[in-house]
FIKOLZA-1660 file (N, C-alpha, C; in steps of 0.1 Angstrom, whole numbers, plus 5000, padded with zeros to 4 digits):
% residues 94
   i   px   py   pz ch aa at
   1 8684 8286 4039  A  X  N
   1 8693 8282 4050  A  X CA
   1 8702 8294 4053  A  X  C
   2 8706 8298 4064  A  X  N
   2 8716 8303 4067  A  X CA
   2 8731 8301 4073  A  X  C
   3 8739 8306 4062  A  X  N
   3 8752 8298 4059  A  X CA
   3 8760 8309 4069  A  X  C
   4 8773 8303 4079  A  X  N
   4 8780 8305 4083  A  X CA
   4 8792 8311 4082  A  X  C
   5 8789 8304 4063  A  X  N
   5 8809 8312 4057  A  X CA
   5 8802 8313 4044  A  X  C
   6 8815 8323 4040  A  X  N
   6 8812 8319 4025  A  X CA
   6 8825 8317 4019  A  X  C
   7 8824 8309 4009  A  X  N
   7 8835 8304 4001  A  X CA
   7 8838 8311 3983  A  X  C
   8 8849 8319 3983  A  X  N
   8 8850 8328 3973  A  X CA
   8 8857 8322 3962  A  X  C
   9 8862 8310 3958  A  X  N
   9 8873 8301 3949  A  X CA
   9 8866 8289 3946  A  X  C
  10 8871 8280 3940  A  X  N
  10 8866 8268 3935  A  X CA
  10 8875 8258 3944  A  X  C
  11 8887 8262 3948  A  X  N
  11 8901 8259 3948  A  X CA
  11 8903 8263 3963  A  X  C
  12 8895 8268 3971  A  X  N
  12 8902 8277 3982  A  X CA
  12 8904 8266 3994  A  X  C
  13 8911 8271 4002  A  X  N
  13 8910 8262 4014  A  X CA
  13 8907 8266 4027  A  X  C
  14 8899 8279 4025  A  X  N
  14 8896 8287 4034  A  X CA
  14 8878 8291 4030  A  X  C
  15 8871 8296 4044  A  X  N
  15 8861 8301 4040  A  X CA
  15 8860 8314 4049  A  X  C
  16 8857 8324 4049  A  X  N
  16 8851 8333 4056  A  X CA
  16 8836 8339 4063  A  X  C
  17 8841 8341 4076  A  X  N
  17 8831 8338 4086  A  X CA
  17 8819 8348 4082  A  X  C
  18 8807 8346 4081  A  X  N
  18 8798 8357 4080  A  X CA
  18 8791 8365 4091  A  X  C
  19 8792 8354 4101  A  X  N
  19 8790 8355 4120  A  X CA
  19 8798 8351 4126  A  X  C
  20 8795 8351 4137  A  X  N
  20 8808 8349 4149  A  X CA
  20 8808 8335 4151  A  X  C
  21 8810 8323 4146  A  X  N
  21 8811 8310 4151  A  X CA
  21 8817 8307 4164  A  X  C
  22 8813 8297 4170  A  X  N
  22 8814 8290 4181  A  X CA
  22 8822 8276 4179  A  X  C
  23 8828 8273 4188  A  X  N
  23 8836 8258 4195  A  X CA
  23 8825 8252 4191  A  X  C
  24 8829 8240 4187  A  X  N
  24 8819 8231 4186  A  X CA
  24 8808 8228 4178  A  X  C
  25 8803 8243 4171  A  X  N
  25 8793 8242 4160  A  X CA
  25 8796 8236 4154  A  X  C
  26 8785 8232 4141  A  X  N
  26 8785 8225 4132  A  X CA
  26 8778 8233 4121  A  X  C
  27 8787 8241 4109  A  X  N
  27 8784 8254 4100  A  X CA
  27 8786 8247 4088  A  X  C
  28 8775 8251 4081  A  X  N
  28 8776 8249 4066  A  X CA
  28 8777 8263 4059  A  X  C
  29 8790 8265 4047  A  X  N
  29 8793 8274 4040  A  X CA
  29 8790 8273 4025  A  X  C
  30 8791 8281 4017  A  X  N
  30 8784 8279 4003  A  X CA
  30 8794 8290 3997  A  X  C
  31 8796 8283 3983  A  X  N
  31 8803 8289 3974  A  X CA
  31 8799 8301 3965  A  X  C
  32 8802 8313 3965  A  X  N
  32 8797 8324 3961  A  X CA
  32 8794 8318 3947  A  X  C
  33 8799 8313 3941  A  X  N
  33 8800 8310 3924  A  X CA
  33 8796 8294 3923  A  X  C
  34 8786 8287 3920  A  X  N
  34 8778 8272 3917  A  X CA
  34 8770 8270 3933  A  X  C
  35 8771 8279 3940  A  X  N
  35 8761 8274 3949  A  X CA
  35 8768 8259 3960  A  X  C
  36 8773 8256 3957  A  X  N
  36 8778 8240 3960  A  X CA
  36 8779 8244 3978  A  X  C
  37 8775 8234 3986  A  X  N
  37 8779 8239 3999  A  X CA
  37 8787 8233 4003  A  X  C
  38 8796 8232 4019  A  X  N
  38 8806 8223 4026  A  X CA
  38 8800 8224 4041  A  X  C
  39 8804 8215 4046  A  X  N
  39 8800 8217 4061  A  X CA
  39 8810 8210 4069  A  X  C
  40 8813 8217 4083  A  X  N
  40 8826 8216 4091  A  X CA
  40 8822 8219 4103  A  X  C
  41 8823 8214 4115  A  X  N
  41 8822 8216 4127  A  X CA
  41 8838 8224 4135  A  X  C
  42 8834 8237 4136  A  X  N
  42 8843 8246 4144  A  X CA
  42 8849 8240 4155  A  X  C
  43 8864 8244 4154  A  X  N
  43 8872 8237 4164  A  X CA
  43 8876 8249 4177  A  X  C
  44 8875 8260 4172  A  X  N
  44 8875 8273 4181  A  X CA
  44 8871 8284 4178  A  X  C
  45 8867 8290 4188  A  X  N
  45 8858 8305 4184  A  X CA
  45 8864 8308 4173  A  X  C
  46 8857 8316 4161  A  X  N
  46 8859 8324 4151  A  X CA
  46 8850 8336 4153  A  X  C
  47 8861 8345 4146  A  X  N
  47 8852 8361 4145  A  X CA
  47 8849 8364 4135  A  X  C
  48 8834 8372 4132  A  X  N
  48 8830 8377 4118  A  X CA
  48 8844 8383 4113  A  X  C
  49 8845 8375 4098  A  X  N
  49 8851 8386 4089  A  X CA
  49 8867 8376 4088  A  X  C
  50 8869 8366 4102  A  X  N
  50 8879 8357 4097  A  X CA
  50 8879 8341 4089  A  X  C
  51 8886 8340 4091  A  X  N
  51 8893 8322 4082  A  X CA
  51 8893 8314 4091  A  X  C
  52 8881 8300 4083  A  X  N
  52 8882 8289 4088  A  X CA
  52 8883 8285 4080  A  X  C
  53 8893 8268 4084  A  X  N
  53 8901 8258 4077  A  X CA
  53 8889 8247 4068  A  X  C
  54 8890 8246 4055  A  X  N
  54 8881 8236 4048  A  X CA
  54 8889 8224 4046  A  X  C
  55 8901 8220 4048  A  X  N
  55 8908 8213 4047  A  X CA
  55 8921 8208 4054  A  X  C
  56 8928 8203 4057  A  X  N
  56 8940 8197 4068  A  X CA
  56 8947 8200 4058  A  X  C
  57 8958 8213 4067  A  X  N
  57 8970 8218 4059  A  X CA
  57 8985 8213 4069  A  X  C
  58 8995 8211 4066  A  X  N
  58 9007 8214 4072  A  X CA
  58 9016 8223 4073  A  X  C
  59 9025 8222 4080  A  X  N
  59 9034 8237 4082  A  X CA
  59 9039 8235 4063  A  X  C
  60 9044 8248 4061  A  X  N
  60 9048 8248 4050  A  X CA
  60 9041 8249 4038  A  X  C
  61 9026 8242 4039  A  X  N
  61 9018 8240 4029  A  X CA
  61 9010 8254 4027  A  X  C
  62 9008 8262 4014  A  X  N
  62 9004 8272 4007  A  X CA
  62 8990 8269 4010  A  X  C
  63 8983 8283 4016  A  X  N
  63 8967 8286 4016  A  X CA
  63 8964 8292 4005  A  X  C
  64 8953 8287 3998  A  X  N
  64 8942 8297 3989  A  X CA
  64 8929 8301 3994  A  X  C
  65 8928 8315 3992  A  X  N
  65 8916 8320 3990  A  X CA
  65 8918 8331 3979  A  X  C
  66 8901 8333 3978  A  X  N
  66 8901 8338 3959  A  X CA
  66 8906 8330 3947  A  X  C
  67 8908 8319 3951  A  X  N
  67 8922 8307 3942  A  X CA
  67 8933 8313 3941  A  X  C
  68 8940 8318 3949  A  X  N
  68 8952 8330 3953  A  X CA
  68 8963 8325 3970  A  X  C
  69 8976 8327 3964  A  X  N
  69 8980 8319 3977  A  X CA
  69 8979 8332 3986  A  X  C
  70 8973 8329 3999  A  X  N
  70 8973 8340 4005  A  X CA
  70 8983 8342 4016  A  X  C
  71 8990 8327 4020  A  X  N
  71 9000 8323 4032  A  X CA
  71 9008 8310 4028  A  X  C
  72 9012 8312 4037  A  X  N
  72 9019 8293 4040  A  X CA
  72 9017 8295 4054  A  X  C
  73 9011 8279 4059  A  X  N
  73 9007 8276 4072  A  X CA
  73 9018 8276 4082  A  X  C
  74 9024 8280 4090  A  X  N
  74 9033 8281 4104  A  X CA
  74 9029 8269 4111  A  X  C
  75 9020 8264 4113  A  X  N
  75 9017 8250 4119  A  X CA
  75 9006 8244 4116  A  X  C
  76 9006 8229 4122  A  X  N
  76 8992 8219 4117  A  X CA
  76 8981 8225 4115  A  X  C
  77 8973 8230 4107  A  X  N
  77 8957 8239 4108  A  X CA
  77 8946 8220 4104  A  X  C
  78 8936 8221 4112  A  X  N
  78 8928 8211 4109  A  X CA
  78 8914 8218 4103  A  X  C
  79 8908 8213 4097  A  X  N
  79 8895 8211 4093  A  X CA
  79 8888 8219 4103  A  X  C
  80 8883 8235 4105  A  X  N
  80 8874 8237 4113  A  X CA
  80 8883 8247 4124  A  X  C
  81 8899 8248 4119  A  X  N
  81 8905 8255 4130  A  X CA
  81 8901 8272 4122  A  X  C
  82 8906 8279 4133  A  X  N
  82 8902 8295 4128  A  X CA
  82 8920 8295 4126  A  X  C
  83 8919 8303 4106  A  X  N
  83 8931 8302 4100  A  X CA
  83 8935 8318 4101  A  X  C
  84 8944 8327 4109  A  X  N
  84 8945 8341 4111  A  X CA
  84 8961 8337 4113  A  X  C
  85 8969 8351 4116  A  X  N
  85 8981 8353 4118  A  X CA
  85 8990 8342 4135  A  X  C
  86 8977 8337 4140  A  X  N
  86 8987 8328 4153  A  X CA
  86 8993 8315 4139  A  X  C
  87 8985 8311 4129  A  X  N
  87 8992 8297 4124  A  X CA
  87 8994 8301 4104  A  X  C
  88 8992 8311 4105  A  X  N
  88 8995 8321 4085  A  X CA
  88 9002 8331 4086  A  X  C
  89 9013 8325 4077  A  X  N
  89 9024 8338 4072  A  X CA
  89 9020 8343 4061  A  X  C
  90 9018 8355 4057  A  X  N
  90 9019 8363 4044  A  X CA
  90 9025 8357 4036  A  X  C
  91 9023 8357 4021  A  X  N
  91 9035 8363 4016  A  X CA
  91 9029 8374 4003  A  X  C
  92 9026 8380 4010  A  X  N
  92 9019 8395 4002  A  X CA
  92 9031 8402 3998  A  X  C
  93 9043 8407 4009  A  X  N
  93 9050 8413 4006  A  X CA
  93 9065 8405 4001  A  X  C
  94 9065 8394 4003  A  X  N
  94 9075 8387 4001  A  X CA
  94 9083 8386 3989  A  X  C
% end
């Protein structure tokens, strides 16, 4: 099969895109570590190399990828949205 994203954490709430996803698809991602897969239908274009949502986050609520907080969400992110800087704050430098 050829997977869409891959998923780096056990814990993450994010996966990353391995191709360019499309509106509307419907991608299955797999976990670099147990194999285990997830599948999510894209809510808006994504670009190789970015963040799509595996789960329904709120403003305020902390993202993981790597099991590592990588942000807190700026607004509603759903299941399938592309997760980049319009709706994730850092807090790398914070």
């Amino acid at each position: 099969m050829a997977y869409g994203f891959l998923i780096h954490g056990a814990d993450d709430h994010v996966g990353v895109a391995v191709r360019d996803l499309r509106a509307g698809e419907t991608v299955t991602g797999v976990y670099q570590k147990g194999g285990g897969e997830v599948t999510v239908t894209v809510l808006s274009d994504i670009p190789l190399g970015h963040k799509v949502a595996l789960v329904n986050l709120n403003p305020g609520d902390r993202v993981l990828k790597y099991n590592e907080v990588i942000g807190v969400a700026t607004q509603p992110i759903r299941v399938g949205d592309h997760v980049h800087v319009h709706n994730l704050k850092s807090v790398r430098w914070a």
